[in-house]
N, C-alpha and C positions, 0 to 999 in steps of 0.2 A: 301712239298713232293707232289709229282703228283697224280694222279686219280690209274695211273698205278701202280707206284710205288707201291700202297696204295691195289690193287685188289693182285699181287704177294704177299704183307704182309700179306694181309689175306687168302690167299691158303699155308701159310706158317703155319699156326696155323695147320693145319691138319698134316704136317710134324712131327710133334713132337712127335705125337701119332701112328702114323699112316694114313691111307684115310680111313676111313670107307666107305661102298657101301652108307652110307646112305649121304652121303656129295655131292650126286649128286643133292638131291631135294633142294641146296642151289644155284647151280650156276646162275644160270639165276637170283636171287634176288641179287647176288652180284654184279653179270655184269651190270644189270639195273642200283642199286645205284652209282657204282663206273662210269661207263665208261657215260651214260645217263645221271646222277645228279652231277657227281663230287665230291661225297662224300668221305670221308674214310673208310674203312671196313674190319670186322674180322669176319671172319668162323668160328665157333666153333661146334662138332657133343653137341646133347645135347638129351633128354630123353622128350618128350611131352605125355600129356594127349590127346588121341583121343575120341576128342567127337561121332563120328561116329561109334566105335566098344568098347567103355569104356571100353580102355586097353590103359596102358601105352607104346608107339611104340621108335624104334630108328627113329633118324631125325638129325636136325641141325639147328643153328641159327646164324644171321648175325647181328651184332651192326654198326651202321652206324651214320657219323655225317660228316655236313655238314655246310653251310654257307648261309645265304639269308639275303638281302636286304628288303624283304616284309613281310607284318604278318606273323605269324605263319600259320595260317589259310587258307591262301590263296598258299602257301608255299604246306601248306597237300593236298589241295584237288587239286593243278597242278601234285604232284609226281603222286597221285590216278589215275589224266586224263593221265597222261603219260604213266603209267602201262595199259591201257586198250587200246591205243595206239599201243603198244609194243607186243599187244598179252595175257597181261594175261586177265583171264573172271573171274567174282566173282563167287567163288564155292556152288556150288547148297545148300539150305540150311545152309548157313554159320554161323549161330550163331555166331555174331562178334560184336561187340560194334558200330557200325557208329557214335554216338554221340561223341563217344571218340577217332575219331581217328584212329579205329582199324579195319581193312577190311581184308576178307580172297579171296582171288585170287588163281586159279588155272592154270597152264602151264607145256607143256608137262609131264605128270602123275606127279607132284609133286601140293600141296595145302601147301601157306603159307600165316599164317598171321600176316601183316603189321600193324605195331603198330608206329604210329608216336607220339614225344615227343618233347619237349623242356627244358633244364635244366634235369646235371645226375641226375636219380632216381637211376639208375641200383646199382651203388657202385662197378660194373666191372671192371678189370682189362681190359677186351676189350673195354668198354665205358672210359677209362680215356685214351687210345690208342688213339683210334679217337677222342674223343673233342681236346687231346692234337693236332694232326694235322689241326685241325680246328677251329682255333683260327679267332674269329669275327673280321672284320676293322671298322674301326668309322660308323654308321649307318647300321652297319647287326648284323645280329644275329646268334646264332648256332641252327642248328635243326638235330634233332636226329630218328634213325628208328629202332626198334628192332622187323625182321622179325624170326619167327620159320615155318620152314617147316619139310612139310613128303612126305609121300609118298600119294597120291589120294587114297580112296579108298571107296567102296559103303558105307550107312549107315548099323548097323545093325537094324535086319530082326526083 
């Protein structure tokens, strides 16, 4: 299935329920993965802890998987160089794992972070979606993104 194909599948996921307002601080992570990486990807609104106001906020998240020929590793840190490329900036005090993979970016008022993987953890109904479309050829690999975004907003005071 295409890139395309695969970014309308995942704006279809919000169909079902409806769009929530909060489904906007997702597009730009989808469009990136999908249309940029070639990935496959699903939208889903979802419920995040904000470290910044320690309240639980609306938001939404995208499961992603994809294909490479190269480590893992090097695989991560080109999407990271390509996201900052693209415009997103890493959000001011991010509290995010670097060592692990997991970076938090900022663009136009939304803050999401990028959580890169290898092999399901998730146990998703959207993660077996995507792997299922991204099926490795002799000598690649699958790799995987589970971004959660929100909305930007100051630290509390």
């Amino acid at each position: 299935m295409t890139s395309l194909a695969w970014g309308v599948i995942g704006m279809l996921a919000w169909a079902s329920g409806g769009t929530p307002q909060e489904e906007i601080h997702c597009r730009e992570a989808q469009r990136f993965l999908v249309e940029e990486r070639g990935m496959a990807a699903v939208t889903e609104p979802d419920t995040l802890d904000d470290w910044r106001t320690h309240r639980r906020v609306a938001g939404c998240r995208v499961t992603a998987a994809g294909v490479t020929g190269r480590l893992a590793r090097d695989e991560a840190r080109d999407v990271y160089d390509r996201l900052r490329d693209d415009g997103w900036v890493r959000t001011p005090d991010p509290r995010d794992a670097p060592n692990e993979a997991s970076l938090r970016f900022r663009k136009d008022g939304s803050d999401c972070l990028f959580n890169f993987y290898t092999g399901g953890i998730l146990g998703t109904e959207a993660e077996s979606m995507v792997d299922d479309a991204s099926v490795p050829g002799p000598g690649e690999r699958r790799v995987n993104f589970l971004v959660l975004c929100m909305s930007a907003r100051e630290a509390a005071g």
